[in-house]
mmCIF entry with sequence, helices, sheets and N, C-alpha, C, O atoms, coordinates in Angstrom:
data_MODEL
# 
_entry.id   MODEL 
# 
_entity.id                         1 
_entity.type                       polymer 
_entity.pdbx_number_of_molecules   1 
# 
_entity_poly.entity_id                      1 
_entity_poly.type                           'polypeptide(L)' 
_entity_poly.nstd_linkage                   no 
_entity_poly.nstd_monomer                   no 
_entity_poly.pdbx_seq_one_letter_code       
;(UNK)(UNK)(UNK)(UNK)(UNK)(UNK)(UNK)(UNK)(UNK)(UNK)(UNK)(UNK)(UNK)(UNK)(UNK)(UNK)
(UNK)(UNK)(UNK)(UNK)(UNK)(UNK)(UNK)(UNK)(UNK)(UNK)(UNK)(UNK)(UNK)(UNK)(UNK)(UNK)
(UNK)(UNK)(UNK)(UNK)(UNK)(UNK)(UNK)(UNK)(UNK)(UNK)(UNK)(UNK)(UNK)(UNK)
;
_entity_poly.pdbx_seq_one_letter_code_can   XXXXXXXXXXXXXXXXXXXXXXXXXXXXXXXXXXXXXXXXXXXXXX 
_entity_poly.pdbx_strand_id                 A 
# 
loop_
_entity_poly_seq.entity_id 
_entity_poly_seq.num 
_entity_poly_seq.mon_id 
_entity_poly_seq.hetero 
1 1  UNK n 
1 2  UNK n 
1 3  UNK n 
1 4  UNK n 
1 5  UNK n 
1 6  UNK n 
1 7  UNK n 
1 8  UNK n 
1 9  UNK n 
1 10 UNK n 
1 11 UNK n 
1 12 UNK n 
1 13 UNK n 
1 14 UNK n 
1 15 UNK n 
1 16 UNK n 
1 17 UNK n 
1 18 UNK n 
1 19 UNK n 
1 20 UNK n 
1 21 UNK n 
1 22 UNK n 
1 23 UNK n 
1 24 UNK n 
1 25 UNK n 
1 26 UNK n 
1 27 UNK n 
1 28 UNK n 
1 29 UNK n 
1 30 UNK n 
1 31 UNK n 
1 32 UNK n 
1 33 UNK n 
1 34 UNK n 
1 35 UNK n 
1 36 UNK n 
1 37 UNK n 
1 38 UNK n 
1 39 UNK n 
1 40 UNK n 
1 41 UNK n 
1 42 UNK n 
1 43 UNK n 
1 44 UNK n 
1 45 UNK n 
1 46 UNK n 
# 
_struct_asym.id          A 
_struct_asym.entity_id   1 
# 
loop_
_struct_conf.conf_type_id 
_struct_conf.id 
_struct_conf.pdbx_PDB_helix_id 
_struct_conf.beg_label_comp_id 
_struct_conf.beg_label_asym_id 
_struct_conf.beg_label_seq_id 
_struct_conf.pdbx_beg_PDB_ins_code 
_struct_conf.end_label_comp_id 
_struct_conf.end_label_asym_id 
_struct_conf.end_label_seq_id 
_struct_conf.pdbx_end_PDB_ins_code 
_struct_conf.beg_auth_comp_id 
_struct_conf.beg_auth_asym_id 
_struct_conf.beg_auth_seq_id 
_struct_conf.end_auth_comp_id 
_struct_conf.end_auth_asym_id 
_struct_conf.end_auth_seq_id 
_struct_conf.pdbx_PDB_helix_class 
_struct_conf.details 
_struct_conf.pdbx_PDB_helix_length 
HELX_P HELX_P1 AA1 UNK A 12 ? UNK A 21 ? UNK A 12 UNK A 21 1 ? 10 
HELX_P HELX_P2 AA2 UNK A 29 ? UNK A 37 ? UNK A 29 UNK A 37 1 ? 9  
# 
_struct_conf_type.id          HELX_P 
_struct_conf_type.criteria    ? 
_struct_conf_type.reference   ? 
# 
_struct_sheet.id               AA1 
_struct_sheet.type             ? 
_struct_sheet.number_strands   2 
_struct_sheet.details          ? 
# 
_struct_sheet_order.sheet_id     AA1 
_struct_sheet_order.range_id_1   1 
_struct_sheet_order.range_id_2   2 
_struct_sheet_order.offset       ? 
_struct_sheet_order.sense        anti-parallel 
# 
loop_
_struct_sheet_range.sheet_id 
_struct_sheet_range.id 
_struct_sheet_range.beg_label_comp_id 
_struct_sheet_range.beg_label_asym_id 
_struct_sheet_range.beg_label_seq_id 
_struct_sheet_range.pdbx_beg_PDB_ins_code 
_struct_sheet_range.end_label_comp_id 
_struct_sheet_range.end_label_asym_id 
_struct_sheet_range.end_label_seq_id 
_struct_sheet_range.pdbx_end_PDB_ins_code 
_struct_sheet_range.beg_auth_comp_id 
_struct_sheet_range.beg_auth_asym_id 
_struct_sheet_range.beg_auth_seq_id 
_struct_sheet_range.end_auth_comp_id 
_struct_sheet_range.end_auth_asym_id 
_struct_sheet_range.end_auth_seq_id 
AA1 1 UNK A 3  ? UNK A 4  ? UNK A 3  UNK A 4  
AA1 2 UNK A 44 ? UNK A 45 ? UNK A 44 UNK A 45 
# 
loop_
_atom_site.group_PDB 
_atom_site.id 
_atom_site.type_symbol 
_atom_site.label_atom_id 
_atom_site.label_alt_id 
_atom_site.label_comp_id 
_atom_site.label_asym_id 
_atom_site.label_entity_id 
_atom_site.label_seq_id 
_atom_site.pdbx_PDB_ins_code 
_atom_site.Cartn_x 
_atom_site.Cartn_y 
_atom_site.Cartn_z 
_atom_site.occupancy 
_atom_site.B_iso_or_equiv 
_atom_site.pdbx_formal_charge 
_atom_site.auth_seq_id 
_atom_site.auth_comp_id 
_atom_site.auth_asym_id 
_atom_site.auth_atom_id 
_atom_site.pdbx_PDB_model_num 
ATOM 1   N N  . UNK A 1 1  ? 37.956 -32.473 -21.754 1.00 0.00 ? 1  UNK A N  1 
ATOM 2   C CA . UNK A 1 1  ? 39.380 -32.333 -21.544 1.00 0.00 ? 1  UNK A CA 1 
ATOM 3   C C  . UNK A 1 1  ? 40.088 -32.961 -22.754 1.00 0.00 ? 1  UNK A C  1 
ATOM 4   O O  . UNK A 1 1  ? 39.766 -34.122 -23.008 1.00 0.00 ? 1  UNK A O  1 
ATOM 5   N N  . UNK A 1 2  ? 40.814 -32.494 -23.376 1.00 0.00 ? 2  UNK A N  1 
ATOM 6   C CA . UNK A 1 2  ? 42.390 -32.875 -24.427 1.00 0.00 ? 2  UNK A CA 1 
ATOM 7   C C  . UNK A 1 2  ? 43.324 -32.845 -23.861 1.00 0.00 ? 2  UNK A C  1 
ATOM 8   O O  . UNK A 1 2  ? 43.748 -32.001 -23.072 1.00 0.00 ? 2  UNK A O  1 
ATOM 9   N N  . UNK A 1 3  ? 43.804 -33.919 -24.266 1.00 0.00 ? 3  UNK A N  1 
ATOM 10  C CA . UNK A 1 3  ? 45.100 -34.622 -23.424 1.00 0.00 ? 3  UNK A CA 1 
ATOM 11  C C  . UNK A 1 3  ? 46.305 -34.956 -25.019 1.00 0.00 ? 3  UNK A C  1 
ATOM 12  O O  . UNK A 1 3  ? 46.070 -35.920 -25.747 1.00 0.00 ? 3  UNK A O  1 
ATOM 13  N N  . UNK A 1 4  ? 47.150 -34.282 -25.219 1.00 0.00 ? 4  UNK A N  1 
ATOM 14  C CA . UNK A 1 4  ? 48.157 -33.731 -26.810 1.00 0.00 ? 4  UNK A CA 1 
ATOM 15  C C  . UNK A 1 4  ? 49.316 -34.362 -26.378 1.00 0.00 ? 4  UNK A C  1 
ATOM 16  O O  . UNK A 1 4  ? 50.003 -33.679 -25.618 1.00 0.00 ? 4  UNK A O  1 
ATOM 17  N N  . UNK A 1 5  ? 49.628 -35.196 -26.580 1.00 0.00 ? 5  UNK A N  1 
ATOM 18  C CA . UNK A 1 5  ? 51.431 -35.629 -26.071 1.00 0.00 ? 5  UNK A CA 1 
ATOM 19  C C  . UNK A 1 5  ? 52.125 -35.776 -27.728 1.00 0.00 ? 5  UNK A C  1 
ATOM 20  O O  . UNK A 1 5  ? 52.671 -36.752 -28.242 1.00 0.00 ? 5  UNK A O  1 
ATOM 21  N N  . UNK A 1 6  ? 51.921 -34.735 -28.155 1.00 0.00 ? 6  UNK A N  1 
ATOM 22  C CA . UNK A 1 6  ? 53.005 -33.914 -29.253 1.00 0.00 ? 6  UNK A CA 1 
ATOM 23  C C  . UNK A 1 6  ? 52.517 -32.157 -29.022 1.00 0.00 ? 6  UNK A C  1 
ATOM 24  O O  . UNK A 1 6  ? 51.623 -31.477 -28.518 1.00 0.00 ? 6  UNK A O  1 
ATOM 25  N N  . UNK A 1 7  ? 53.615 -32.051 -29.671 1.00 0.00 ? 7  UNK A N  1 
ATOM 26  C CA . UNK A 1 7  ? 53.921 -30.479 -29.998 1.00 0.00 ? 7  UNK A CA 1 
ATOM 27  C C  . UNK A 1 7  ? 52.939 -29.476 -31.233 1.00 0.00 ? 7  UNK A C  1 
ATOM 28  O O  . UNK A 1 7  ? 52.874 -28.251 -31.338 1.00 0.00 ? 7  UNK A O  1 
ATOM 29  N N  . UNK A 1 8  ? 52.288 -30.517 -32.016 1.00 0.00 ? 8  UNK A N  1 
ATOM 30  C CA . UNK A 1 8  ? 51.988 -30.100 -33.060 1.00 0.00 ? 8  UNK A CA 1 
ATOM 31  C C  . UNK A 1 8  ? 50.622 -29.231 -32.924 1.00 0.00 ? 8  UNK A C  1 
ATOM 32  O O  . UNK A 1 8  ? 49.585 -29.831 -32.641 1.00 0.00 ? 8  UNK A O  1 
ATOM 33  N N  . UNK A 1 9  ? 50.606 -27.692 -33.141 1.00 0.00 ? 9  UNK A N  1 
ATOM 34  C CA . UNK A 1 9  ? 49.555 -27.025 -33.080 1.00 0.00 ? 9  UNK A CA 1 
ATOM 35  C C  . UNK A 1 9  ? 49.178 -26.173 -31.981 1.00 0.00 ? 9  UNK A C  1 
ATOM 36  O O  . UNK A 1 9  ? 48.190 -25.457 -31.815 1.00 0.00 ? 9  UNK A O  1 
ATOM 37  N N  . UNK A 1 10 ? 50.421 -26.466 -31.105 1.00 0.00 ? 10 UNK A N  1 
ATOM 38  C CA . UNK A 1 10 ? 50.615 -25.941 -29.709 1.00 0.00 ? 10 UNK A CA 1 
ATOM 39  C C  . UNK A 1 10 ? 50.475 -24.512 -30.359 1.00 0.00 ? 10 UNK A C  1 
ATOM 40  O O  . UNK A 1 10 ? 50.714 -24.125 -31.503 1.00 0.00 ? 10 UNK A O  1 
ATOM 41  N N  . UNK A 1 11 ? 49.848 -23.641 -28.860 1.00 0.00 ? 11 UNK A N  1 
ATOM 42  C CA . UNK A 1 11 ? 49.762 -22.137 -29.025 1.00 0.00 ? 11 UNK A CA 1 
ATOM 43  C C  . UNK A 1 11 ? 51.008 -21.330 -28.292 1.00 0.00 ? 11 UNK A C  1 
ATOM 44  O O  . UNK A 1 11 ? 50.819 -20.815 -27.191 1.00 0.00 ? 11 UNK A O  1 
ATOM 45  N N  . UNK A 1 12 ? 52.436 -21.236 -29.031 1.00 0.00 ? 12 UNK A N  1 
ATOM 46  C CA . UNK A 1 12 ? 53.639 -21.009 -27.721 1.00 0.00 ? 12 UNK A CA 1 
ATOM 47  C C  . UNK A 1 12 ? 53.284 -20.100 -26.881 1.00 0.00 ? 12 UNK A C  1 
ATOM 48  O O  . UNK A 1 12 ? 53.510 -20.355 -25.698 1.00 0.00 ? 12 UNK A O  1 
ATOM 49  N N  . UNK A 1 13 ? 52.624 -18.768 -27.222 1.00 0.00 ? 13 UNK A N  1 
ATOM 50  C CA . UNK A 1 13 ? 52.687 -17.645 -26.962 1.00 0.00 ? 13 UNK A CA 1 
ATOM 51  C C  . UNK A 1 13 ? 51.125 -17.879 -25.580 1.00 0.00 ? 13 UNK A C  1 
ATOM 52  O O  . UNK A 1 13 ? 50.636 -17.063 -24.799 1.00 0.00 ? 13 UNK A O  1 
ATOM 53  N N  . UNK A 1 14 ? 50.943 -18.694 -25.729 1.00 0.00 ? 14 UNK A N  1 
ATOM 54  C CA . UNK A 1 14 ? 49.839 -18.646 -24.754 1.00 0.00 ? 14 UNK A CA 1 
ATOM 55  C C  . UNK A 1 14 ? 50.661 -19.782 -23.576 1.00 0.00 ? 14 UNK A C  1 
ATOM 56  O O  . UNK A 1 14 ? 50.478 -19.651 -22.366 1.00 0.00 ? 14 UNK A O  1 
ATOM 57  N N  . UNK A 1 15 ? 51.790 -21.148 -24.303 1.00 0.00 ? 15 UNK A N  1 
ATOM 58  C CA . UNK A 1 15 ? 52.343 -21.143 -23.085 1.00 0.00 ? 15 UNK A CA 1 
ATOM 59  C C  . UNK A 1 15 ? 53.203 -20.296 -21.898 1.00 0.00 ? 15 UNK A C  1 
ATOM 60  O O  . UNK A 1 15 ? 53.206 -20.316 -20.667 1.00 0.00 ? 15 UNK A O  1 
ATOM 61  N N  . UNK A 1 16 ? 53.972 -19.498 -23.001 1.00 0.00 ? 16 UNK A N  1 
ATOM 62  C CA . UNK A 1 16 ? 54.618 -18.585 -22.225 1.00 0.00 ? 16 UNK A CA 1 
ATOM 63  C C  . UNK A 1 16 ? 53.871 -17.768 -21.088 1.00 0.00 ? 16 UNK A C  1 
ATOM 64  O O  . UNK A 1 16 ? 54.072 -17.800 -19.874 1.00 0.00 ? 16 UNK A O  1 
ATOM 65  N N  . UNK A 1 17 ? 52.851 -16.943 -21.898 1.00 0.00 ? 17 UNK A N  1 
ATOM 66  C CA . UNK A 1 17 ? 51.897 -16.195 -20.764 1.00 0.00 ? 17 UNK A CA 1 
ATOM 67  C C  . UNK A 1 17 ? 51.295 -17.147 -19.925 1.00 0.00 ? 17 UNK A C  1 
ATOM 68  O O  . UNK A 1 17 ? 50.636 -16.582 -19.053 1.00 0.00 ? 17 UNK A O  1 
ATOM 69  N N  . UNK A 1 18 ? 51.269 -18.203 -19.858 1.00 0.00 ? 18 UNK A N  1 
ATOM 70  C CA . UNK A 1 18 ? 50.716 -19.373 -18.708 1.00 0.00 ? 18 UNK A CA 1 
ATOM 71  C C  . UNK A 1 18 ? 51.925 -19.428 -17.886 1.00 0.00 ? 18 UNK A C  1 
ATOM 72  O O  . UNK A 1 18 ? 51.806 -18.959 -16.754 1.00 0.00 ? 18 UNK A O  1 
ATOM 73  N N  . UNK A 1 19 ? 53.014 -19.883 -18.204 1.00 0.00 ? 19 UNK A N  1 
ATOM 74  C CA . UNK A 1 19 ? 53.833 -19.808 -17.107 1.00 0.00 ? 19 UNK A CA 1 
ATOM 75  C C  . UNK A 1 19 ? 54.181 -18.567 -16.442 1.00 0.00 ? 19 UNK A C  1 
ATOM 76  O O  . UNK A 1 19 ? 54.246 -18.593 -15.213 1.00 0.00 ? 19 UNK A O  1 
ATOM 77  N N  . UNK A 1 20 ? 54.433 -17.406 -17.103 1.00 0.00 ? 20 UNK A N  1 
ATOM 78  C CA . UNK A 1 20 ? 54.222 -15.889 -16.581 1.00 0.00 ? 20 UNK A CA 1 
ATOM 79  C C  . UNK A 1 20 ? 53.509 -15.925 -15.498 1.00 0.00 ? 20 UNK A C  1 
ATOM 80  O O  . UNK A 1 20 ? 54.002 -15.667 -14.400 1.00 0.00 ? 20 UNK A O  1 
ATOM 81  N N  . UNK A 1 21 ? 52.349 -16.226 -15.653 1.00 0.00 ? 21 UNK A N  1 
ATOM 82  C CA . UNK A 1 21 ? 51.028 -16.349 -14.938 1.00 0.00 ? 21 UNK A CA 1 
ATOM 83  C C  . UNK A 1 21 ? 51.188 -16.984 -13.387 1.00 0.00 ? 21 UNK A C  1 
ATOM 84  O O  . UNK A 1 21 ? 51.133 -16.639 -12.207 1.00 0.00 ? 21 UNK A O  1 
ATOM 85  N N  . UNK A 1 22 ? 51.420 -18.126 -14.214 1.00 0.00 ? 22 UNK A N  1 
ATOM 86  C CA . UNK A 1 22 ? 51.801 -18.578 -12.347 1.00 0.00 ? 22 UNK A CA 1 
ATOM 87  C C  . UNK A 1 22 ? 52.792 -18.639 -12.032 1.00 0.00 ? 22 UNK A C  1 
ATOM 88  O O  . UNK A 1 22 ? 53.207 -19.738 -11.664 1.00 0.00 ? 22 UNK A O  1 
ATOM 89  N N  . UNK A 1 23 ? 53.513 -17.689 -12.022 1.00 0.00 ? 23 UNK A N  1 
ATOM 90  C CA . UNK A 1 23 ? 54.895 -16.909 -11.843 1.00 0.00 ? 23 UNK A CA 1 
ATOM 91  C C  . UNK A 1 23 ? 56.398 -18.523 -11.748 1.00 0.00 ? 23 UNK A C  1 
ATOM 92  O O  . UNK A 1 23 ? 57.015 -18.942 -10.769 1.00 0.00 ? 23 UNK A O  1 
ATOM 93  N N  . UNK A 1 24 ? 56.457 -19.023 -13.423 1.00 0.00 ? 24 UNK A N  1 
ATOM 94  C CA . UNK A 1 24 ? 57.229 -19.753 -13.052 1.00 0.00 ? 24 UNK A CA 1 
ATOM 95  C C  . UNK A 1 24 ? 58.014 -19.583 -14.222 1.00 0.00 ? 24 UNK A C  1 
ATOM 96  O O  . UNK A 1 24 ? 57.401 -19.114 -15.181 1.00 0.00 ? 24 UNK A O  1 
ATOM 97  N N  . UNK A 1 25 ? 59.402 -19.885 -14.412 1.00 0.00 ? 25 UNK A N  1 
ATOM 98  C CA . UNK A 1 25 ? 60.157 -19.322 -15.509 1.00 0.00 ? 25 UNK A CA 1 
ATOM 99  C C  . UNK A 1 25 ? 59.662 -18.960 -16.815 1.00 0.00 ? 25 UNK A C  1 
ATOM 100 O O  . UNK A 1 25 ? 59.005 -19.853 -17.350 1.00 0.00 ? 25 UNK A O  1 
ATOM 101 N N  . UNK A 1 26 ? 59.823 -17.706 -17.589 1.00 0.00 ? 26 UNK A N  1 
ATOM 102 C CA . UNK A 1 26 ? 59.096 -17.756 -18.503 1.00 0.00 ? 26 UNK A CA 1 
ATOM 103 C C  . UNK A 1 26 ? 59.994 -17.107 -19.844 1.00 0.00 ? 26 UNK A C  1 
ATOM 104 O O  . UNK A 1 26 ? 60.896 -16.353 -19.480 1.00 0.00 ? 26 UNK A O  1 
ATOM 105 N N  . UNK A 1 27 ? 59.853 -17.321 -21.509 1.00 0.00 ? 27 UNK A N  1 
ATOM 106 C CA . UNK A 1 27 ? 60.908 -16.970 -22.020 1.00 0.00 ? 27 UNK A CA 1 
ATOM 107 C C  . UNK A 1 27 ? 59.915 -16.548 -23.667 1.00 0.00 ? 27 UNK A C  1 
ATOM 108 O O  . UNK A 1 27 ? 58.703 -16.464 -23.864 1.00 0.00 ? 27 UNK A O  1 
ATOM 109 N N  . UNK A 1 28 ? 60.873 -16.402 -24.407 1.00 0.00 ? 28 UNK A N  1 
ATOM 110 C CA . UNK A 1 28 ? 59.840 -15.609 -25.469 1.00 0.00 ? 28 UNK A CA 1 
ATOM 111 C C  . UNK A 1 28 ? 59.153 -17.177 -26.204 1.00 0.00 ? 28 UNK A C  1 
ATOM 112 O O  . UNK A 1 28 ? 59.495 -18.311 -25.868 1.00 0.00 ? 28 UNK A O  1 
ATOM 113 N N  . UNK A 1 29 ? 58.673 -17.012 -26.697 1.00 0.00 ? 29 UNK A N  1 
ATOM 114 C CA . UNK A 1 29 ? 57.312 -18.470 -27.106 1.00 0.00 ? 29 UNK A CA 1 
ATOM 115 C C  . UNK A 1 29 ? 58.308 -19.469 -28.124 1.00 0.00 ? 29 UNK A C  1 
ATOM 116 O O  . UNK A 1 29 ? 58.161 -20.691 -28.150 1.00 0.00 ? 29 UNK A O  1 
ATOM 117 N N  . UNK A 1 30 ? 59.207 -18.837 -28.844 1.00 0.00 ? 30 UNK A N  1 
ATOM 118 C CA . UNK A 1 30 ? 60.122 -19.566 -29.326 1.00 0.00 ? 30 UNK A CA 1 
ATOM 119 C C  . UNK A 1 30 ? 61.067 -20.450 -28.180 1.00 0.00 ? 30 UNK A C  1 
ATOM 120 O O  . UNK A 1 30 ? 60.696 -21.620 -28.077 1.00 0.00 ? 30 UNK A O  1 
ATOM 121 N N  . UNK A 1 31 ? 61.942 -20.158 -27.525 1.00 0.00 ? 31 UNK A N  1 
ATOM 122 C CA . UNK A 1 31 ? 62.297 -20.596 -26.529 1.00 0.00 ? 31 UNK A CA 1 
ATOM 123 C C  . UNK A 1 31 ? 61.947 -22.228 -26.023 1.00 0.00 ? 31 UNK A C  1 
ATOM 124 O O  . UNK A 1 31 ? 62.618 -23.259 -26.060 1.00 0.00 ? 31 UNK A O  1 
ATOM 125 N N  . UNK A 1 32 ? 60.517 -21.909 -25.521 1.00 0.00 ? 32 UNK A N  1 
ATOM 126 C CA . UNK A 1 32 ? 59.735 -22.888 -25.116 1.00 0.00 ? 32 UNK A CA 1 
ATOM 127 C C  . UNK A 1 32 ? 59.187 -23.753 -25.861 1.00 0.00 ? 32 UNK A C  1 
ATOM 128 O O  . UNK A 1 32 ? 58.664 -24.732 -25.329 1.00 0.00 ? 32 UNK A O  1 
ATOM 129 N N  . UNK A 1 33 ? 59.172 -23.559 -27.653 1.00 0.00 ? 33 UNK A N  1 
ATOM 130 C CA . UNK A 1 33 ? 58.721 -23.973 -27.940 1.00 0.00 ? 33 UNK A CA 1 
ATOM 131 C C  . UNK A 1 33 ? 59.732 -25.421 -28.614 1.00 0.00 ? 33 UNK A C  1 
ATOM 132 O O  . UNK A 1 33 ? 59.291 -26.515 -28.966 1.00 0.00 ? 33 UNK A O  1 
ATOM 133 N N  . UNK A 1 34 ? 61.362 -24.879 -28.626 1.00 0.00 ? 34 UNK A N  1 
ATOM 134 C CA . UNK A 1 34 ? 62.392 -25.220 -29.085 1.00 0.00 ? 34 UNK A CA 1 
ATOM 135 C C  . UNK A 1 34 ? 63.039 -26.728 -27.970 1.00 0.00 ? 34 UNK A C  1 
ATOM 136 O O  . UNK A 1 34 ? 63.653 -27.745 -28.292 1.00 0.00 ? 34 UNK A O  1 
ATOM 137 N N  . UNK A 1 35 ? 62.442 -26.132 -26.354 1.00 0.00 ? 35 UNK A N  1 
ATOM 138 C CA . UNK A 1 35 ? 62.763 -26.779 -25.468 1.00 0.00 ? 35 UNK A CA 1 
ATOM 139 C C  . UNK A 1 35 ? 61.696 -28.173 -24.896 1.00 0.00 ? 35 UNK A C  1 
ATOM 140 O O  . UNK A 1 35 ? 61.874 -29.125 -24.136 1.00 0.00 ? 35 UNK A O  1 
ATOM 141 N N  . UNK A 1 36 ? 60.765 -27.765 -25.569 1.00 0.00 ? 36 UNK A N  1 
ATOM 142 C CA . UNK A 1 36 ? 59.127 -29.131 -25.361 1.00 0.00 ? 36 UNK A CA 1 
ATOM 143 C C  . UNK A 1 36 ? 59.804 -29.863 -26.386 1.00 0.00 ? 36 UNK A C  1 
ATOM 144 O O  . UNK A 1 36 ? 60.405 -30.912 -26.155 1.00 0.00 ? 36 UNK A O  1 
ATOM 145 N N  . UNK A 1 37 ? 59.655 -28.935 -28.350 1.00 0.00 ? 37 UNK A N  1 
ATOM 146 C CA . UNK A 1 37 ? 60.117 -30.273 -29.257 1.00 0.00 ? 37 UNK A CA 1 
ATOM 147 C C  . UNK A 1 37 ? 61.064 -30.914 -28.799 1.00 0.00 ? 37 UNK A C  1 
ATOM 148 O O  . UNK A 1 37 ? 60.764 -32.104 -28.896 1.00 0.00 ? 37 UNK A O  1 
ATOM 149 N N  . UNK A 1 38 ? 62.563 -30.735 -28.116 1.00 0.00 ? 38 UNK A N  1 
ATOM 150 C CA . UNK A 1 38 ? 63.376 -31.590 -27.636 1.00 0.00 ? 38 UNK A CA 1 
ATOM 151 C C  . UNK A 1 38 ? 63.470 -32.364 -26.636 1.00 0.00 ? 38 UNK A C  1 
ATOM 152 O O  . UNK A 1 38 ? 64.488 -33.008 -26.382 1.00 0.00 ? 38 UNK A O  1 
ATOM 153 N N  . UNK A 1 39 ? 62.131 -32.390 -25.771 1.00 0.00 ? 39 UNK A N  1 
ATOM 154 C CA . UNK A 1 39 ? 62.127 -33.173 -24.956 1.00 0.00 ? 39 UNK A CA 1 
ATOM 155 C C  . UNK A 1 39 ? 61.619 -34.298 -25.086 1.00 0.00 ? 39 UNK A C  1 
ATOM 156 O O  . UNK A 1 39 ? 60.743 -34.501 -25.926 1.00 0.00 ? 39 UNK A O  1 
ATOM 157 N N  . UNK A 1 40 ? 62.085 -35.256 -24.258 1.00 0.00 ? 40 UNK A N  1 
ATOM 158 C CA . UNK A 1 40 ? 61.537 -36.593 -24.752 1.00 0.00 ? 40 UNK A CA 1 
ATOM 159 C C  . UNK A 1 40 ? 60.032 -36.827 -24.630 1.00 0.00 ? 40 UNK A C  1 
ATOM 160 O O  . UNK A 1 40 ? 59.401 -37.269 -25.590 1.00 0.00 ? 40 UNK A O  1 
ATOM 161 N N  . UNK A 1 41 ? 59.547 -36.587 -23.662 1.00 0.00 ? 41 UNK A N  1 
ATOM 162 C CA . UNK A 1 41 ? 57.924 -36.392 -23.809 1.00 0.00 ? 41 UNK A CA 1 
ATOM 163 C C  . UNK A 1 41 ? 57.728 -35.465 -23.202 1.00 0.00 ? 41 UNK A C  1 
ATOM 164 O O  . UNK A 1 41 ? 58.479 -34.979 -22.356 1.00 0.00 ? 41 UNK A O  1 
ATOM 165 N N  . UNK A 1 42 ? 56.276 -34.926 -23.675 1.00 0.00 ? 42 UNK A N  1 
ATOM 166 C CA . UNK A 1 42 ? 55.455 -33.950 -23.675 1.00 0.00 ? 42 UNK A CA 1 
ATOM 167 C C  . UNK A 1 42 ? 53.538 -34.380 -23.617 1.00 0.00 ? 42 UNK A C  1 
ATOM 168 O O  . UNK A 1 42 ? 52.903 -35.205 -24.274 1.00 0.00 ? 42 UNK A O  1 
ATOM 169 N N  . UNK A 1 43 ? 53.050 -33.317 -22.440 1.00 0.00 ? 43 UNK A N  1 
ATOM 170 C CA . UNK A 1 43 ? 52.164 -33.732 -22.764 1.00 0.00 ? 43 UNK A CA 1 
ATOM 171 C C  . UNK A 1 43 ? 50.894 -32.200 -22.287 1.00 0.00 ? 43 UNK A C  1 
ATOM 172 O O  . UNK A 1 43 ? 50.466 -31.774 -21.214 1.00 0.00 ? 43 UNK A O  1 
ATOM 173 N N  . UNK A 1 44 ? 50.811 -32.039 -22.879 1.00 0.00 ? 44 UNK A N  1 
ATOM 174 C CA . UNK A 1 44 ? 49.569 -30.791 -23.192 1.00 0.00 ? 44 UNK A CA 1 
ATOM 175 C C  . UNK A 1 44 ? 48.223 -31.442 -22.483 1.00 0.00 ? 44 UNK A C  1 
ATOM 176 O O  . UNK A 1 44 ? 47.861 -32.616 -22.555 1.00 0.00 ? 44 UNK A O  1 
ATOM 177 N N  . UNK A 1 45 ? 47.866 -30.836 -22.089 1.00 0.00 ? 45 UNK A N  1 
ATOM 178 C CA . UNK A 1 45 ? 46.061 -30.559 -21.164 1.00 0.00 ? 45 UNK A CA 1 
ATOM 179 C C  . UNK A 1 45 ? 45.457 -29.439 -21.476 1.00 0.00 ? 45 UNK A C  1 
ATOM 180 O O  . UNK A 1 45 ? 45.927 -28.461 -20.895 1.00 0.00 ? 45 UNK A O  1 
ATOM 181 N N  . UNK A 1 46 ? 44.408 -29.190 -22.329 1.00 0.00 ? 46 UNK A N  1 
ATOM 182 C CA . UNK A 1 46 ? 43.200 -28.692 -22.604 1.00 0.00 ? 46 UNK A CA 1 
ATOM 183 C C  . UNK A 1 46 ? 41.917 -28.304 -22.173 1.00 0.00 ? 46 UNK A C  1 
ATOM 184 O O  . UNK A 1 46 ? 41.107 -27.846 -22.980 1.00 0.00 ? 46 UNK A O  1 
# 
């Protein structure tokens, strides 16, 4: 398991289709990717 609490190297386009997936808001990979860097933390699972 990888555990990423930055943004850097993230795959957007595979978050997007993940949230698609389990049917929870979903937006073009830019979007999401604009709305993680601005959040205060973040943390990715692998």
């Amino acid at each position: 398991m990888n555990i990423k609490r930055d943004c850097e190297g993230v795959d957007w386009e595979l978050v997007s289709g993940i949230l698609r997936t389990v049917g929870m808001a979903h937006y073009v990979p830019e979007v999401h990717q604009k709305a993680f860097e601005n959040s205060q933390a973040v943390v990715f699972i692998s």
